[in-house]
C-alpha positions as CSV (number, residue, x, y, z in Angstrom):
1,X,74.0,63.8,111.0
2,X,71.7,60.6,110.0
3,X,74.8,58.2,110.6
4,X,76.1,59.6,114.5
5,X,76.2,57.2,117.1
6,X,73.6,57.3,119.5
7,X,75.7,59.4,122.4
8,X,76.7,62.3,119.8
9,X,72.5,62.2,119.5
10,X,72.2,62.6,122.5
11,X,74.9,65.7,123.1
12,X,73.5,67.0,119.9
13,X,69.9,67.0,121.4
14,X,70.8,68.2,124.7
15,X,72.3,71.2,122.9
16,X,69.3,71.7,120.7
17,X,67.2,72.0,124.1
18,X,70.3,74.5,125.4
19,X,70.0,76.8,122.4
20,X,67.2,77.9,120.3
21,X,69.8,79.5,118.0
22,X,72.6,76.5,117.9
23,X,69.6,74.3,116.4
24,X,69.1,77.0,114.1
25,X,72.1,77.4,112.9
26,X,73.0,73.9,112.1
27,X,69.7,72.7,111.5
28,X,68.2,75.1,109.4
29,X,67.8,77.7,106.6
30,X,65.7,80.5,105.9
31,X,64.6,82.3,102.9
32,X,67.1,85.7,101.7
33,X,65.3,88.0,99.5
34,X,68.7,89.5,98.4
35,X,70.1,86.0,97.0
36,X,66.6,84.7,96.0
37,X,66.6,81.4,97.4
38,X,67.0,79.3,101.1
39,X,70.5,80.3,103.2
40,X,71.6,79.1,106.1
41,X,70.1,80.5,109.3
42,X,72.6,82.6,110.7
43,X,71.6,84.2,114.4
44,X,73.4,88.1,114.4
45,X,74.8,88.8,118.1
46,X,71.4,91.0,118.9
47,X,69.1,88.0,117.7
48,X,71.1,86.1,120.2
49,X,70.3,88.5,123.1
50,X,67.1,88.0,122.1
51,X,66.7,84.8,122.5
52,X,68.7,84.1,125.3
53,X,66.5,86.9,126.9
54,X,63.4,84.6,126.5
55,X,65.2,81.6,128.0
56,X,65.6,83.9,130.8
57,X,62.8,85.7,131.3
58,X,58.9,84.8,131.2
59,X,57.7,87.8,130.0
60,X,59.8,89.8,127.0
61,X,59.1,93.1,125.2
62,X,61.1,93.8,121.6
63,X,61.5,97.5,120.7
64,X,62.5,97.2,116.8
65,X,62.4,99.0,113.6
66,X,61.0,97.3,110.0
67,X,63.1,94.4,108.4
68,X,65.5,92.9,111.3
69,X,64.4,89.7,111.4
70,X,63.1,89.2,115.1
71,X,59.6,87.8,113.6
72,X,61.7,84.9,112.0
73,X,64.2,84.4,115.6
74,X,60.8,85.1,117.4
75,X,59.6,81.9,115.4
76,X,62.7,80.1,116.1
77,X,62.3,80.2,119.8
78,X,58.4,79.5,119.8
79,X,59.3,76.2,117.3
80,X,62.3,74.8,120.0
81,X,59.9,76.0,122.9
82,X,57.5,73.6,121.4
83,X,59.4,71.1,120.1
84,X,61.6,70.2,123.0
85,X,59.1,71.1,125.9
86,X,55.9,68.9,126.5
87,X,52.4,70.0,126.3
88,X,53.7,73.5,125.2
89,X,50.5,75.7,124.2
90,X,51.4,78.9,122.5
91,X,49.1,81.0,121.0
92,X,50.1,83.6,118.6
93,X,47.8,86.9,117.6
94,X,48.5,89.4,115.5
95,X,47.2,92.4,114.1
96,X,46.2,90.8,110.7
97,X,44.8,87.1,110.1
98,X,47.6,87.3,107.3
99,X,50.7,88.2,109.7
100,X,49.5,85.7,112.2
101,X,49.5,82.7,109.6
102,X,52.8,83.8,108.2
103,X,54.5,83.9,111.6
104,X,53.2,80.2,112.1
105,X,53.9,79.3,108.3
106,X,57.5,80.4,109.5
107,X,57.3,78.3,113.1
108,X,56.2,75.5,110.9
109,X,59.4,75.5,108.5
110,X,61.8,75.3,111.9
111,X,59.8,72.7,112.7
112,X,60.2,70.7,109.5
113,X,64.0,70.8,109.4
114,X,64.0,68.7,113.0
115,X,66.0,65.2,112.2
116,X,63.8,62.4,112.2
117,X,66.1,60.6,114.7
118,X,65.1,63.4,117.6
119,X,61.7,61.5,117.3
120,X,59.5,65.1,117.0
121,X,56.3,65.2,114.5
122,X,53.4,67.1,113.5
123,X,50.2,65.0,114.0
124,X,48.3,67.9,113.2
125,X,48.5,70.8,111.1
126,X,46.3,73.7,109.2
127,X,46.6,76.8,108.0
128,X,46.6,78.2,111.5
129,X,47.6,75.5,113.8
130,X,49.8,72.6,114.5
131,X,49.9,69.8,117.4
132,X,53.0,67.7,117.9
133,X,53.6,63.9,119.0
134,X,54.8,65.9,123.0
135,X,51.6,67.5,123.4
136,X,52.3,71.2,121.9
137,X,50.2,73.1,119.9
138,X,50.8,76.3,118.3
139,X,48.2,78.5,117.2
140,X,47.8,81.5,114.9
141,X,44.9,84.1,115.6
142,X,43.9,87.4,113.9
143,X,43.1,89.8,117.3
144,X,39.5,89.7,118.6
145,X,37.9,89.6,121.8
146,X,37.4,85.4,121.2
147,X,41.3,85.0,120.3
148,X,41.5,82.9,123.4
149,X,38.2,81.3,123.6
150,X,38.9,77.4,124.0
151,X,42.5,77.8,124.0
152,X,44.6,78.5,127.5
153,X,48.2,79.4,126.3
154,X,51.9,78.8,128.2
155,X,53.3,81.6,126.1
156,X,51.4,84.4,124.4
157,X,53.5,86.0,121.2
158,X,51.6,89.4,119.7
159,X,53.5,90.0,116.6
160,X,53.3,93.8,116.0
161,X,52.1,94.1,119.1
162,X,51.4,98.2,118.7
163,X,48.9,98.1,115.9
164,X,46.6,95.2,117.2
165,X,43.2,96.7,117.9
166,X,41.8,96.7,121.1
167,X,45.2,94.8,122.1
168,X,45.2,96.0,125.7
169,X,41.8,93.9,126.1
170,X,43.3,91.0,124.8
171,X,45.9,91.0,127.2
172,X,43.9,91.6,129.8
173,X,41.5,88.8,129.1
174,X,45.1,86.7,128.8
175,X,46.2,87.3,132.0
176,X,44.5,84.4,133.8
177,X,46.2,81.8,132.4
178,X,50.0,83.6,132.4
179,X,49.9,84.2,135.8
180,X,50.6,81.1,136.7
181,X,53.8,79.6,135.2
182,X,53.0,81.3,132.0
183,X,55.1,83.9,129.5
184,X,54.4,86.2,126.9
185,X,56.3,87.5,123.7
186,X,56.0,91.2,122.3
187,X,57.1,92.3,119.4
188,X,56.9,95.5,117.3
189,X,57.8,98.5,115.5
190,X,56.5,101.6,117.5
191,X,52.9,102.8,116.4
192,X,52.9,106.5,118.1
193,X,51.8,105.7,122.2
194,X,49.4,103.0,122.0
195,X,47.4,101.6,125.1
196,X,49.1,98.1,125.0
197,X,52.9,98.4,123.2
198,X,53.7,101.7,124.4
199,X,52.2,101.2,127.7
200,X,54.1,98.1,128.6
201,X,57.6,99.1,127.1
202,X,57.3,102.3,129.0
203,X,55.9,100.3,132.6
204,X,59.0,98.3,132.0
205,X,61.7,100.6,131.0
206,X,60.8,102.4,134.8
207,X,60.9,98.7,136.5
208,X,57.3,98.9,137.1
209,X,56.4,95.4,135.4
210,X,57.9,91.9,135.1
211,X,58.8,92.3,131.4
212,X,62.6,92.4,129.7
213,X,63.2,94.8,127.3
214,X,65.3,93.9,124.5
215,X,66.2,96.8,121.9
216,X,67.0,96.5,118.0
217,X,69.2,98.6,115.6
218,X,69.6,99.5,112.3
219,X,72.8,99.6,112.8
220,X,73.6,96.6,114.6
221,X,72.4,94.2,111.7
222,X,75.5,93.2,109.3
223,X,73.1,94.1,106.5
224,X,72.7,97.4,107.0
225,X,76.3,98.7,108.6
226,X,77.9,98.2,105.2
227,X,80.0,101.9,104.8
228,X,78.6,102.6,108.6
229,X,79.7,106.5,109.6
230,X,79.3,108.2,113.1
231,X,78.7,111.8,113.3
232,X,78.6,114.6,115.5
233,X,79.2,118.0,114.7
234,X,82.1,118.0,112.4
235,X,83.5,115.0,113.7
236,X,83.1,111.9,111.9
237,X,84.5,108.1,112.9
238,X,84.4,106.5,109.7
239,X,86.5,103.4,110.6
240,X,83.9,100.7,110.5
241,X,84.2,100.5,106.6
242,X,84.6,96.4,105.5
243,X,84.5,95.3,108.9
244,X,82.5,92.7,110.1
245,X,80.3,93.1,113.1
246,X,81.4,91.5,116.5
247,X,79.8,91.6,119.6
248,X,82.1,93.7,121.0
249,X,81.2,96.4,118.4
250,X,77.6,96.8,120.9
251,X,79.3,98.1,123.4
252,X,80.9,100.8,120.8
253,X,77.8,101.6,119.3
254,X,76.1,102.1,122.5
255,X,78.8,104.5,123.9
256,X,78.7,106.5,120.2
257,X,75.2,107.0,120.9
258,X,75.2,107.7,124.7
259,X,77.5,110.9,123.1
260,X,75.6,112.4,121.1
261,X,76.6,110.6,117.8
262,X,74.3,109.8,115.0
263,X,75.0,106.5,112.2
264,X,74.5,106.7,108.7
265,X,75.2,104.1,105.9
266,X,74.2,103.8,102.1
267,X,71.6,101.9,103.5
268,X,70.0,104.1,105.6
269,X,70.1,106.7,102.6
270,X,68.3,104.5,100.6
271,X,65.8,103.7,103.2
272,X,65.2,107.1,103.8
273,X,64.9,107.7,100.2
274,X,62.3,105.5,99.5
275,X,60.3,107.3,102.8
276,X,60.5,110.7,100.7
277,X,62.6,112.1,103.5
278,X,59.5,111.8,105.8
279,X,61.1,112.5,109.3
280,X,58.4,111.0,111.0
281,X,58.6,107.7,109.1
282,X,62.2,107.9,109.2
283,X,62.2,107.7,112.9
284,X,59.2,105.3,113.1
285,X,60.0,102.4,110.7
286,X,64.0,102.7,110.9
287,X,64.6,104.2,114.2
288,X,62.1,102.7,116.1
289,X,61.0,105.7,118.0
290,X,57.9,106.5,119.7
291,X,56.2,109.4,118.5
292,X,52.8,111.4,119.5
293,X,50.5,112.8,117.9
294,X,52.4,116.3,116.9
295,X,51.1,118.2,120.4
296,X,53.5,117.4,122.7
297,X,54.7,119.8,125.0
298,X,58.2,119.0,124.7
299,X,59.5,117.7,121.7
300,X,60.3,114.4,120.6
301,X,64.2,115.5,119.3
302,X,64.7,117.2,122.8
303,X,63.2,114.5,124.9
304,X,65.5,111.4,123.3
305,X,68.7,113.5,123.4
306,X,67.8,113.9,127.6
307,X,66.9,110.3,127.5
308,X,70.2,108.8,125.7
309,X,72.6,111.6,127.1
310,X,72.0,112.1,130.8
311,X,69.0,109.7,132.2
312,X,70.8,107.7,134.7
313,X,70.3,104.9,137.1
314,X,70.5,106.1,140.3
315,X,73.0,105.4,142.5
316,X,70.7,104.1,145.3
317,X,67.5,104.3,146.0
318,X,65.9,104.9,149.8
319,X,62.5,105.6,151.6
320,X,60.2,102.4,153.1
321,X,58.8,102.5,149.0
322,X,62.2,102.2,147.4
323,X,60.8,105.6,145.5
324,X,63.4,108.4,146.2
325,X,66.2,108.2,143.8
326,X,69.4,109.9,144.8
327,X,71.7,110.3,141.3
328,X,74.4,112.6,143.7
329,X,75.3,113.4,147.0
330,X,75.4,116.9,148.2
331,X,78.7,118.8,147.4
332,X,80.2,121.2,149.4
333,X,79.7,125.3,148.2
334,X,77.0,123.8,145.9
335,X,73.3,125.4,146.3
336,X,70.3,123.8,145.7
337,X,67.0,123.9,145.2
338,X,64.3,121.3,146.4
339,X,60.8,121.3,144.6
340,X,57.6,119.8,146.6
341,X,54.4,118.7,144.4
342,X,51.9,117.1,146.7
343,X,49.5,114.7,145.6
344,X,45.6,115.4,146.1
345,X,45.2,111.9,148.0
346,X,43.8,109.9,144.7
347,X,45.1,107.8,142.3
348,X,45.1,110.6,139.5
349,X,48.4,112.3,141.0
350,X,51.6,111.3,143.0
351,X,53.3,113.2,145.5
352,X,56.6,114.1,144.3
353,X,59.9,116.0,145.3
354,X,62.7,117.0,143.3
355,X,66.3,118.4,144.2
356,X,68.3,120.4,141.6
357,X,72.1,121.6,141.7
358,X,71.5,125.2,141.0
359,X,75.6,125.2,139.8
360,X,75.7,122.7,137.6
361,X,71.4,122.7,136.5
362,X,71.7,119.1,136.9
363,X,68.9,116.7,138.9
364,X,70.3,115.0,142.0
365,X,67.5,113.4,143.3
366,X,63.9,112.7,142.8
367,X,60.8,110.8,144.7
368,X,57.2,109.9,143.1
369,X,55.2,107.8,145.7
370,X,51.5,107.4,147.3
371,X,52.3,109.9,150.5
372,X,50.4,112.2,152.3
373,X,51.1,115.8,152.8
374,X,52.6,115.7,156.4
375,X,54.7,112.5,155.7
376,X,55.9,114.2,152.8
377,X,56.7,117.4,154.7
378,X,58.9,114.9,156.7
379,X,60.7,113.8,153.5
380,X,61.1,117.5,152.5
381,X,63.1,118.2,156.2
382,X,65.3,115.6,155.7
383,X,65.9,116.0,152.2
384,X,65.9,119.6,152.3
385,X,68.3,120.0,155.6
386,X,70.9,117.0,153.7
387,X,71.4,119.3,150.8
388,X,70.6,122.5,152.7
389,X,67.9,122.9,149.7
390,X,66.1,126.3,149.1
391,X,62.2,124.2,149.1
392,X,59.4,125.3,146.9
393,X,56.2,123.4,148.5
394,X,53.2,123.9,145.9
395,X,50.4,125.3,147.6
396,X,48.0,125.7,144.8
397,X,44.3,124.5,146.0
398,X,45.7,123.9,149.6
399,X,47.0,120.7,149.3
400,X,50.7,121.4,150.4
401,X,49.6,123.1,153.8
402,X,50.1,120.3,155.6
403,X,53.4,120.0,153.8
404,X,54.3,123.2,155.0
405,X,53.2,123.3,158.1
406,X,55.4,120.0,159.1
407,X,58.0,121.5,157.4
408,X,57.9,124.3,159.7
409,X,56.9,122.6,163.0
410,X,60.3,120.4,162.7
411,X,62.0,123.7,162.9
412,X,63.3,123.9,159.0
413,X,64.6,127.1,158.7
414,X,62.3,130.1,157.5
415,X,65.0,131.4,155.3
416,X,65.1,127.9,153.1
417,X,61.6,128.4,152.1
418,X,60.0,129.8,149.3
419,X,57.6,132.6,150.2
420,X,54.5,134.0,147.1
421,X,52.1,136.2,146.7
422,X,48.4,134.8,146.7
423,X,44.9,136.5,146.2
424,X,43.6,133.2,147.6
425,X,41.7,133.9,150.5
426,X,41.3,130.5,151.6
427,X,45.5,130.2,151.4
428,X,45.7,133.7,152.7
429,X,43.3,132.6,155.9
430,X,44.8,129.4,156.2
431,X,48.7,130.8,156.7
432,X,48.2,133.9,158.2
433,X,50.2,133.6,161.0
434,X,53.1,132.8,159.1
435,X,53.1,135.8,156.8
436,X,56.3,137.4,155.8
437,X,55.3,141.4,154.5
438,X,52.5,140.3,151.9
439,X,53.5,136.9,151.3
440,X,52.9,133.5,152.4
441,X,55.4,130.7,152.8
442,X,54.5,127.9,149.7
443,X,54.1,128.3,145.7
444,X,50.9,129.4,144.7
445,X,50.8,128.5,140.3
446,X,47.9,130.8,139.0
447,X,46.7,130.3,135.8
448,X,49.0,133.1,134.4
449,X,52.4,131.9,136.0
450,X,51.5,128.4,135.3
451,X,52.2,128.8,131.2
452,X,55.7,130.4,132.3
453,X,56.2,127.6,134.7
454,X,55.8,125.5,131.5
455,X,57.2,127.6,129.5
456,X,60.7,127.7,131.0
457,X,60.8,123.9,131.4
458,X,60.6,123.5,127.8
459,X,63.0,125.9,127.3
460,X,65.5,124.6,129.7
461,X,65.5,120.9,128.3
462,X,65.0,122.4,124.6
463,X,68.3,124.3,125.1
464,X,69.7,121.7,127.3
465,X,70.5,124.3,130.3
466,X,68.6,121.6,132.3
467,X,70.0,118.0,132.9
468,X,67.1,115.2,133.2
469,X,68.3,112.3,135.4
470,X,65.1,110.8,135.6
471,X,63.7,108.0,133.3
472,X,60.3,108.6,135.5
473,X,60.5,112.1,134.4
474,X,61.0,111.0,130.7
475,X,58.3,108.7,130.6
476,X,56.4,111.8,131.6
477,X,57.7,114.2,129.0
478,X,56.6,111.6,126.4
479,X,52.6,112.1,127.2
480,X,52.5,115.6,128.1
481,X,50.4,116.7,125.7
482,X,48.3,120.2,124.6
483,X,44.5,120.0,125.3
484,X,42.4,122.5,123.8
485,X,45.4,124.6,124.5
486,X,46.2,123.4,127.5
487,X,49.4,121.7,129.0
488,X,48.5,118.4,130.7
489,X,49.3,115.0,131.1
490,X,47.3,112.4,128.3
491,X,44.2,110.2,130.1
492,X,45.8,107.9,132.6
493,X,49.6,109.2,132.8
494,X,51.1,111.4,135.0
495,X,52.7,115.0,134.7
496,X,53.5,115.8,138.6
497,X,57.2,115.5,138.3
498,X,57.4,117.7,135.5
499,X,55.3,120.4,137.2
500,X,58.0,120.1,140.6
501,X,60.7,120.5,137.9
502,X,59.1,123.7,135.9
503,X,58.2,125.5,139.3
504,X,62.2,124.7,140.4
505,X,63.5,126.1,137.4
506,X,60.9,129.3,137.1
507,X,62.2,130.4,140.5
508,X,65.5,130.0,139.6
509,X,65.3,131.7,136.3
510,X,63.2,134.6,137.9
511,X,64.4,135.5,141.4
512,X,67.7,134.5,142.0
513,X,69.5,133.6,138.3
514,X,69.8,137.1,137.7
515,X,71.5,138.2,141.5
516,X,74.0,135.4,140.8
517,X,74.6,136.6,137.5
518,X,75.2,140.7,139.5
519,X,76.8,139.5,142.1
520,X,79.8,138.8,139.8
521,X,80.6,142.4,140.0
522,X,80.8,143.9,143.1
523,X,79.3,143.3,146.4
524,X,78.0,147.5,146.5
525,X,76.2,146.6,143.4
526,X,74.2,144.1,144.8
527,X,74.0,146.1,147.8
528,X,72.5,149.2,146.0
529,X,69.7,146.6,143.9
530,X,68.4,145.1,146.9
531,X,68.1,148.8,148.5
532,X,67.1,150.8,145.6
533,X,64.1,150.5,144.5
534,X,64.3,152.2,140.8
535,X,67.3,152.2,139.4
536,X,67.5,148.2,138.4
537,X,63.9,147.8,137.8
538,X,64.8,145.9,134.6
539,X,67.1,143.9,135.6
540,X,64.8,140.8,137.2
541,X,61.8,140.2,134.5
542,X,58.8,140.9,136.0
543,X,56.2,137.4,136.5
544,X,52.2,137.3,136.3
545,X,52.7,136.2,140.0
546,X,54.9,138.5,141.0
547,X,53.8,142.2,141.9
548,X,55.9,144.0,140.6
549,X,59.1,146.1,141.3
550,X,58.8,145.5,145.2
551,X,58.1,141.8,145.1
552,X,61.2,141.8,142.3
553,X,63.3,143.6,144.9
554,X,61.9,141.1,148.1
555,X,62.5,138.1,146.4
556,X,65.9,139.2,145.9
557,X,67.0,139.5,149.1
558,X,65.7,135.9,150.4
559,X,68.2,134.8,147.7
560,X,71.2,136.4,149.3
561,X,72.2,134.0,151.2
562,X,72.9,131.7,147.9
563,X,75.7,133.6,147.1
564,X,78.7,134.5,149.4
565,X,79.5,138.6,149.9
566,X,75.7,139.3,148.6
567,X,73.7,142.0,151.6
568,X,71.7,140.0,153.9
């Protein structure tokens, strides 16, 4: 293009300044290690996402697995961001001084191939910098707590972001100079949950930071779909054999997943070849996923077929915080079941509520905010009266009295609420007055009842009886870890949804599963097991927290009124 006149110069610059990738496809070439030797730079319909995505957006976040080439489009951006903006200072950090100078090395040949006639030069360079004629400067840093001593960046890139030491202080010390005007680039392949990758990707994927998430593929790269097969079960769609990829084809892939179906390609069996059949490789370096450290709760396979199956946005949110979620509306004949965890007061917990649709297992509705126990006994009222919600408030160490107690002072009716046994004295002094027989209204979990609470919420998502809505809820599944034994949340995460969910589905499973299940029969039957109490002493499994035959035979009867023709 030496010889254009001087008004195709300047439509061909202006669309250079448009498009990262339009300058790199007609400006430039890269190296391809299958044909040994410089091609030209071709930008596949994710890459372009990509990098439209940091036109868009100040603040980006890349979830990838090894070898798609968004270091190299990463570079392309940072070299036209530079090139074709003034006084542009990026700084880029990596994990290694050697990945940082190869990123640059890789900035620096975009930069190269610029026609002399667009008037851009290097006036500077090293092996980990270079200044331009506009003012830019790109720099190339190995992490340490000095990476941005003497240097205040526009746009921070951390190439493999996850397995940068001590990243999250870097970023930290960072933030002074993005906050105003600046941006910042992330990129990585998933290193287990680390305190700065993980930790972002997961803030943004619950809208709870500025950052854009932008997801990568096997799959989706031309290079690796040759022979690409979909399975599930014994079904197969095989029909993407010599086919190039379009854009289109995303929105395919993305349903195929969304139902359950899994790729394959000879690719992807020579890749997992050359892992030894490692599964948690395989899932690291090619599918990108995020894994622990082997004591999670609930496990990794059960969590990501919740998250890609049935998380949903909601349908609207409401509340002054924006914080309840509402996935469905209440449906007539349905019966469900409304599950209170309230928060301590401190930053360590959140007061929470979830509703559940006790005919189909499925999560309708869910809130995680900063309330106090009264205000949320308001929330519980209304929430529980809308979908005329049996309401579990947990009362363990006192802090849902007040929940209860509001409940009850706005007249929510007695029958609607859960009533336990407690050998608390302080709960048993505390709600005296609003005994019924040996119980008190609330859920007390004991350190007995609280492994079967656990227990059954694993099972129910293991054995997909129970349907997550909830990406907060996911998030939390992800760092609920063992501790000495112990079920709890990892330092600085949360588990208080997943708590309100397992105490839900234990009093489902344990009190009035079963009379559902009985009441199929005949309406004497059930009359004769809530009356009796001997003959059907089997039929309800008998709980730490629960004494017995008698409380078996109590609890019971407050279910009745769940299910039509059942003795009152």
């Amino acid at each position: 293009m030496a010889n254009i006149s001087k008004l195709n110069r300047i439509k061909e610059y202006a669309k250079c300044v448009q498009s990262p990738a339009y300058y790199g496809e007609n400006y430039c070439k890269v190296f391809d290690q299958t044909n040994g030797g410089d091609v030209p730079f071709k930008v596949f319909p994710r890459q372009r996402e990509f990098i439209e995505n940091c036109l868009k957006y100040d603040f980006n976040i890349v979830r990838k697995p090894r070898q798609t080439g968004v270091s190299t489009t990463a570079a392309l951006f940072v070299a036209t961001n530079a090139m074709f903006e003034d006084n542009r200072k990026t700084l880029i950090i990596a994990n290694k001084q050697d990945t940082a100078h190869e990123f640059l090395k890789k900035v620096k040949s975009f930069v190269n191939y610029v026609p002399k006639w667009m008037g851009i030069k290097v006036i500077r360079e090293t092996m980990g910098l270079i200044i331009l004629n506009n003012g830019s400067e790109i720099k190339a840093v190995a992490t340490s707590e000095d990476a941005l001593r003497g240097f205040t960046p526009t746009l921070l890139v951390m190439d493999e972001a996850a397995y940068i030491d001590h990243g999250e202080n870097v970023w930290t010390a960072a933030q002074p100079s993005l906050s105003t005007g600046g941006g910042a680039i992330l990129l990585s392949t998933p290193n287990g949950r680390d305190p700065l990758y993980y930790e972002i990707y997961d803030a943004a994927k619950n809208d709870k930071n500025n950052f854009h998430i932008t997801e990568f593929k096997w799959f989706e790269d031309p290079r690796f779909n040759k022979n690409l097969t979909w399975t599930k079960g014994d079904m197969v769609i095989d029909d993407w054999l010599r086919r190039k990829v379009v854009e289109d084809d995303f929105i395919t892939f993305d349903k195929l997943e969304e139902r359950g179906f899994t790729p394959t390609s000879s690719w992807f069996v020579d890749m997992c070849r050359q892992l030894n059949g490692d599964e948690r490789k395989i899932a690291q370096e090619i599918l990108g996923s995020f894994l622990g450290s082997g004591d999670n709760v609930i496990d990794d396979q059960w969590i990501n077929i919740q998250d890609k199956e049935n998380v949903k946005t909601p349908i609207r949110t409401e509340e002054f915080d924006g914080n309840m979620w509402i996935w469905e509306d209440p449906i007539p004949d349905h019966q469900y079941v409304q599950s209170i965890d309230v928060s301590r007061g401190d930053s360590a917990d959140f007061s929470t509520i979830v509703i559940i649709d006790v005919n189909t297992g499925c999560q309708v509705a869910e809130y995680q905010g900063m309330v106090p126990g009264d205000y949320l006994g308001q929330m519980g009222f209304k929430y529980g009266n809308k979908y005329q919600a049996y309401t579990i408030v947990d009362i363990t160490g006192g802090y849902g009295i007040a929940t209860i107690l509001k409940l009850l002072d706005m007249g929510f009716e007695k029958r609607l609420i859960h009533y336990d046994h407690t050998r608390s004295k302080v709960l048993i002094d505390r709600l005296k007055g609003l005994r019924k027989g040996e119980k008190i209204p609330g859920f007390n979990i004991s350190g007995n009842n609280r492994v079967l609470v656990i227990q059954e919420l694993e099972r129910q998502v293991r054995q997909q009886e129970f349907i997550v809505r909830s990406s907060r809820a996911i998030s939390e599944m992800r760092t609920w870890i063992y501790k000495n034994g112990r079920a709890d949340h990892a330092q600085g995460k949360h588990d208080d949804i997943l708590m309100a969910m397992g105490q839900a589905l234990f009093v489902i499973n344990t009190s009035f599963k079963n009379l559902k299940r009985h009441n199929s029969t005949t309406k004497a039957m059930i009359d004769s097991m809530t009356s009796d109490s001997t003959e059907y002493k089997d039929e309800i499994t008998p709980q730490t927290n629960y004494n017995g035959q008698t409380d078996q035979l109590w609890n019971t009867k407050e279910y009745n009124w769940l299910f039509p023709g059942a003795a009152r």
